[in-house]
C-alpha positions as CSV (number, residue, x, y, z in Angstrom):
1,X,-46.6,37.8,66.1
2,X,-44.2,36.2,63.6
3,X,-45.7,35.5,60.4
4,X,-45.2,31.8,59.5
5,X,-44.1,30.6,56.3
6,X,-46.0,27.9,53.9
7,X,-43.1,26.6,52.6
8,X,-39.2,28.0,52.6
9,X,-39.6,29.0,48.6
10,X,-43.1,31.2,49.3
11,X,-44.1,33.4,51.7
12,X,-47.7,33.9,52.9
13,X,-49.5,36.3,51.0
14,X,-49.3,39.6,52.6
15,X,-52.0,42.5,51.6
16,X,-51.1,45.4,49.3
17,X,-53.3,48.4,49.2
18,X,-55.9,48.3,46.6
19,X,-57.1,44.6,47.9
20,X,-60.6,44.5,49.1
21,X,-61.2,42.1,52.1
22,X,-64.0,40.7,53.2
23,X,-64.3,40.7,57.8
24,X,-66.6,38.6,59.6
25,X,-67.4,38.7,63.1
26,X,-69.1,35.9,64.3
27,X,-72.3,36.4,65.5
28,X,-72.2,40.0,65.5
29,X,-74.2,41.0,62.6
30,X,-73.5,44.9,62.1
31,X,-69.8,43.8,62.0
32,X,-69.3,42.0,58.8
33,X,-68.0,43.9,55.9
34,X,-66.2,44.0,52.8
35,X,-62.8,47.1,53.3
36,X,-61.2,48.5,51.0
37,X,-57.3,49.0,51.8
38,X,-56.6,52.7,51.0
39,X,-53.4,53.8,49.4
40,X,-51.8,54.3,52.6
41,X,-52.4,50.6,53.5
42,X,-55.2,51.4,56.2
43,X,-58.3,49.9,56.5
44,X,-61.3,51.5,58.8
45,X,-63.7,48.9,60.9
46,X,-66.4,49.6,62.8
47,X,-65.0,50.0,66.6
48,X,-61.7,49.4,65.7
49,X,-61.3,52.3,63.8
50,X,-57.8,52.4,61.3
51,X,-55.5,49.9,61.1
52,X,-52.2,49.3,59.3
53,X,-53.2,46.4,56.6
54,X,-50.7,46.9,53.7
55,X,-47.5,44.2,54.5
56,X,-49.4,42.0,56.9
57,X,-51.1,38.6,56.4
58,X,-55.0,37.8,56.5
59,X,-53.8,36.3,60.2
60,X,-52.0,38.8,62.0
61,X,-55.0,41.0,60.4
62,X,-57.2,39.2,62.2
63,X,-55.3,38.9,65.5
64,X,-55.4,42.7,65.3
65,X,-59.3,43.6,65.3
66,X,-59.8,40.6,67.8
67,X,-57.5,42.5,70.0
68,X,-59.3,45.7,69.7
69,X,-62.9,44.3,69.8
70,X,-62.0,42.5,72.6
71,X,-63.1,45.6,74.6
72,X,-66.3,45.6,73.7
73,X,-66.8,42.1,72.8
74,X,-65.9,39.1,74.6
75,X,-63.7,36.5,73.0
76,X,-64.7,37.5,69.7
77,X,-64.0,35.4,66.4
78,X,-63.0,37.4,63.3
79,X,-62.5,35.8,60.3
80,X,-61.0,37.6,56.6
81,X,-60.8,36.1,53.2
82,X,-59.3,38.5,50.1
83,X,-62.4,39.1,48.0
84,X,-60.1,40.8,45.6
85,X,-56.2,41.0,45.5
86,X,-56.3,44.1,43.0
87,X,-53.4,45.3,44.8
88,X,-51.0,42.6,44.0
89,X,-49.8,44.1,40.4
90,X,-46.5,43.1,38.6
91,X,-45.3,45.1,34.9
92,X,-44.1,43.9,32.3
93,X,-42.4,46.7,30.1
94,X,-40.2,47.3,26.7
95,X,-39.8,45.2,23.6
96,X,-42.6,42.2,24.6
97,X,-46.0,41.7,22.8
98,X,-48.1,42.9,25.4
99,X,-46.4,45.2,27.9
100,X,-48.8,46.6,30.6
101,X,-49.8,45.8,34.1
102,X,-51.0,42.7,35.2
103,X,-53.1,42.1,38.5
104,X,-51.7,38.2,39.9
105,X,-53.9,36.6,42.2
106,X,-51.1,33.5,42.9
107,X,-47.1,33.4,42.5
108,X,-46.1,34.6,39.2
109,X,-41.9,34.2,38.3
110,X,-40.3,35.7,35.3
111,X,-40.9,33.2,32.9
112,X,-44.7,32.8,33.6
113,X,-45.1,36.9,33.5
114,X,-43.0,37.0,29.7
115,X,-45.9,34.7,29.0
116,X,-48.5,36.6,30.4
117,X,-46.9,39.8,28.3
118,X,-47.2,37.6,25.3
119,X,-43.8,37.1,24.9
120,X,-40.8,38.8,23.6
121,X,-40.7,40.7,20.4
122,X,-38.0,39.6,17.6
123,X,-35.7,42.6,18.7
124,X,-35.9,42.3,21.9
125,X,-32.1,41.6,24.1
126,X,-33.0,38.6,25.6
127,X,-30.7,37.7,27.7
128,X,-30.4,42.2,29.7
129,X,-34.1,41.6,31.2
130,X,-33.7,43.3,34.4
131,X,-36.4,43.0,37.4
132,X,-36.9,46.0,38.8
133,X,-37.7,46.0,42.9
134,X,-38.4,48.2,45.6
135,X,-37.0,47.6,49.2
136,X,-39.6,48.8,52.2
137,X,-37.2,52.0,52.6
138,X,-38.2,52.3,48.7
139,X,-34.6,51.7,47.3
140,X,-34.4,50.1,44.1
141,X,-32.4,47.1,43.0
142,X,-32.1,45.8,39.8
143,X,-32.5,42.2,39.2
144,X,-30.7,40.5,35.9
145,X,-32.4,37.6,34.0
146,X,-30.7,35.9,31.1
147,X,-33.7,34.4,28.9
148,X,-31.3,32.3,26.9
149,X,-30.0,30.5,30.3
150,X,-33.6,29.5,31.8
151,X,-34.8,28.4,28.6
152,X,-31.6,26.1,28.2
153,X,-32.5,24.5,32.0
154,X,-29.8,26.8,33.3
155,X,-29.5,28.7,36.2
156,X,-32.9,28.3,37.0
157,X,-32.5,30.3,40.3
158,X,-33.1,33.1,38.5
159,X,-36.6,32.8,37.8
160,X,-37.5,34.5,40.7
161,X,-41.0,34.6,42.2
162,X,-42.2,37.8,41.2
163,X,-43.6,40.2,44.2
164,X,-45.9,43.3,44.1
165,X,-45.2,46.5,42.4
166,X,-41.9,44.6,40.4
167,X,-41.2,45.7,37.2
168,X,-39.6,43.6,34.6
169,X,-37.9,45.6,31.9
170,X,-36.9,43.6,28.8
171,X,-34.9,45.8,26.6
């Protein structure tokens, strides 16, 4: 199934592990629960057994246990909401006021996550921020952000939307 997009700038919110979803069955009482998705992205449901959560939406989640319940129940409606998104972390490292992790439950960019790291210290190189990101095959690419250019209305392209498990390093 080919995940749909709100808008061309953001992407549906896919689930990292460390969210806690909340599944509803309608009408089938021993089948509501809230899951916790594990470090390797699975999730465990009662007579569905594992499935692969971690880089899929709440839809195509849901398409998945209907298929499998499907068995045992007939046309059955599941339903998920994201009680928690703990797994959707950003960082924010080096010369800022508050470096540290940061759990985001909407779209964060650069500029809103300086803010949330309580902004640059006096020393800091503004304009050599790098955003670190992982690829799925877990290569790295470095990302540059020039502070000085955003804040002047410049190249504002480069205040990216900020996704899960980024890194922005201001030196």
């Amino acid at each position: 199934a080919q995940e749909q997009q709100a808008s061309p700038a953001v992407k549906v919110y896919q689930v990292q592990s460390g969210d806690v979803l909340s599944i509803n069955v309608w009408k089938e009482e021993g089948l509501q629960q809230e899951v916790l998705v594990r470090p390797d992205g699975g999730i465990s449901f009662p007579l569905v057994g594992e499935i692969q959560a971690q880089g899929k939406s709440l839809h195509a989640i849901e398409l998945m246990i209907s298929e499998k319940l499907n068995q045992y129940i007939a046309d059955p409606v599941v339903t998920i909401s994201a009680q928690q998104l703990l797994g959707n972390k950003i960082f924010v490292i080096g010369k800022v006021n508050k470096p540290g992790e940061y759990v985001v439950n909407r779209y964060v960019d650069v500029m809103q996550a300086l803010s949330m790291a309580g902004g640059m210290t006096p020393f800091s190189a503004v304009n050599d921020i790098k955003i670190l990101r992982r690829d799925k095959q877990g290569k790295q690419q470095a990302i540059e952000f020039r502070y000085g250019d955003v804040e002047d209305g410049d190249d504002l392209e480069q205040n990216i939307i900020l996704q899960s498990g980024d890194v922005v390093v201001v030196p």
